[in-house]
N, C-alpha and C positions, 0 to 999 in steps of 0.2 A: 295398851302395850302390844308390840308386834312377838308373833309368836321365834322363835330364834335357837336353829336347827346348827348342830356344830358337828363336822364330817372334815376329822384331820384337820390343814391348815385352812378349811372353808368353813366359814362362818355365814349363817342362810338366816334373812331374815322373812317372813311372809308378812308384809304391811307397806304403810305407801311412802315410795321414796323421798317422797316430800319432806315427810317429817321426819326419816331416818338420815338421810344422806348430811343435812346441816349437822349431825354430832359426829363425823369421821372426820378423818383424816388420812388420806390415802396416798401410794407412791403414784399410783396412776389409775385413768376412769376409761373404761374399755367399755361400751356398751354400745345399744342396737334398740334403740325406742320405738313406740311406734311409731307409723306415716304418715295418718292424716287421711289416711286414703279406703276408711268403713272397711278393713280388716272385721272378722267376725273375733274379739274378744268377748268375753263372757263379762266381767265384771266392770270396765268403761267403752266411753264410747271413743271412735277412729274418726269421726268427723274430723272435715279440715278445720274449722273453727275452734275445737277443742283441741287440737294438734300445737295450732298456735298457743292457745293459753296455757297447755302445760311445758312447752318450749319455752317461754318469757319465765314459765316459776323456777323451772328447772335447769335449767342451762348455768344461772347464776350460783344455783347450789352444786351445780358439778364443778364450775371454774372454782369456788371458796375452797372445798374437798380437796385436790387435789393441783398441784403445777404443770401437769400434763394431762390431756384427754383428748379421745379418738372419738366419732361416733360418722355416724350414715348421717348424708344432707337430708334423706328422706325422699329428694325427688330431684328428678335435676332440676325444672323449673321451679324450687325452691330459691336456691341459690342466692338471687338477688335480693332474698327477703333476710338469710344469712345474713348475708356480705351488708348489708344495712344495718340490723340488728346486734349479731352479735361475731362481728368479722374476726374469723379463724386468723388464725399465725400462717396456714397453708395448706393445702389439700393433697389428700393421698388416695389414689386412684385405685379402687375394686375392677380388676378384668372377672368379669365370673360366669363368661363362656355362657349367656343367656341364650335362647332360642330365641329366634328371630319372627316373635309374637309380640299384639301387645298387651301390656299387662296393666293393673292398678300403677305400675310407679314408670310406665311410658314402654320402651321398645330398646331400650338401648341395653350394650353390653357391656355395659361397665357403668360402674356405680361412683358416685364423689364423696369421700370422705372427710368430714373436718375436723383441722387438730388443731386445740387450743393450747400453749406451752411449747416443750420441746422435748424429743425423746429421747433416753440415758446416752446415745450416740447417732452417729449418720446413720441414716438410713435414705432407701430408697422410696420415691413417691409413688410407685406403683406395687403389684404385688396381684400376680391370679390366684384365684382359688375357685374350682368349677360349683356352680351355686347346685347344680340335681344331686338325685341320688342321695340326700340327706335329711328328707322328709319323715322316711320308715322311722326313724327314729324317737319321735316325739307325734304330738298332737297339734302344735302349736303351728296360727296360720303364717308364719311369718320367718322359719327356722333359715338358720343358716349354719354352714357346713365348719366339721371340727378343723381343716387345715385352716381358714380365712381366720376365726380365734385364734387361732395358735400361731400366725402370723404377727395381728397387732398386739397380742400378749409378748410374743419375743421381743418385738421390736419398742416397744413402749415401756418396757419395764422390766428391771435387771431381776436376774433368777435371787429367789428369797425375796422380793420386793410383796407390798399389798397392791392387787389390782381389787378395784370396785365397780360391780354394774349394776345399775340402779335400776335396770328394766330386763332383768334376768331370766324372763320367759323361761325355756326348758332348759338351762345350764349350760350352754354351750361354751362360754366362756369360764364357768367355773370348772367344764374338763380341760377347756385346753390349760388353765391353772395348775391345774392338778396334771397335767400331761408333762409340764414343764420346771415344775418348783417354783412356782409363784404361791404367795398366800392370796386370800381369793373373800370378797366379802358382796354377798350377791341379793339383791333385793327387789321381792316380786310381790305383785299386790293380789295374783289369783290362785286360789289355794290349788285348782287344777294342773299349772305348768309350775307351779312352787312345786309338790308332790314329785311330780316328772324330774325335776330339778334337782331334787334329794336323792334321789335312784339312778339317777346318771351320773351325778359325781359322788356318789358313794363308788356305785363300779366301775370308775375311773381309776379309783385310788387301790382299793382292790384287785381289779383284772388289770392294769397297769395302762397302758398307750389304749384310748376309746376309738377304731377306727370302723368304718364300713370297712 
């Protein structure tokens, strides 16, 4: 049984979304998985082969979960493995002000998004949110910044609604929840960024708005 930490309207599970995610039911699935691309996690592995095989298990338990969900292609030369596999409704475009290096997931400044469903209203397909400066705050190799959550949390799902992330690393979607009045149900399988995850959106709801 997974251990299951309850902080106001967020409900924190530490165990593997696998087997948690098929008992939900959520308004909306906001999440950030990993790449594929040997990220240094502690408890699985980042290989691209492994990337894939929990994409095939996973993916199908997020579409059941919920009628709507946002997540990262992971890579742009993904894409056509998507678009084969499990072709989005449409894509919505991360501008997030990279440095113009290359990294694990290529050189480019802007990230593709894909959304399965459709979200409570129009929105736009694009949306920046500058990716630095948002490190200091976690451990995790992989963070991303509290405005770009708290973008596809507005957008994807109305204030009071349940957002679910199934690969909740340090919380960051569970403050921008907490930042906005969404309920928040977040599921991490390393007890290291679980930990982190409890203490960030504890003092989210506490200290009120979490910003740099």
């Amino acid at each position: 049984m997974p251990e299951i930490v309850t902080i106001k309207d967020a409900t924190l599970y530490l165990g593997d979304c696998r087997e948690i995610l098929p008992t939900l039911k959520v308004d909306a699935v906001v999440t950030d998985p990993p790449y594929g691309v040997n990220f240094q996690y502690e408890g699985i592995s980042d290989d691209e082969q492994s990337w894939y095989a929990l994409m095939k298990d996973i993916v199908p338990k997020i579409q059941n979960a919920s009628s709507v969900a946002v997540m990262p292609a992971c890579d742009q030369m993904k894409l056509g493995w998507w678009l084969t596999e499990f072709p989005p409704s449409w894509l919505v475009c991360w501008h997030k002000f990279a440095s113009p290096t290359l990294s694990k997931i290529g050189f480019n400044d802007w990230e593709a998004h894909l959304v399965w469903g459709k979200p409570p209203a129009p929105i736009h397909d694009h949306f920046s949110a500058h990716a630095a400066g948002h490190k200091k705050f976690n451990a995790h190799p992989c963070p991303k910044p509290i405005a770009y959550s708290e973008w596809l949390v507005s957008k994807f799902a109305k204030t009071g609604a349940t957002v679910a992330d199934p690969f909740m690393g340090s919380g960051t979607t569970g403050v921008a929840c907490a930042n906005l009045g969404r309920k928040f149900i977040g599921m991490e399988i390393e007890r290291k960024y679980f930990d982190i995850a409890c203490e960030r959106i504890e003092a989210a709801y506490s200290q009120g708005r979490l910003f740099a």
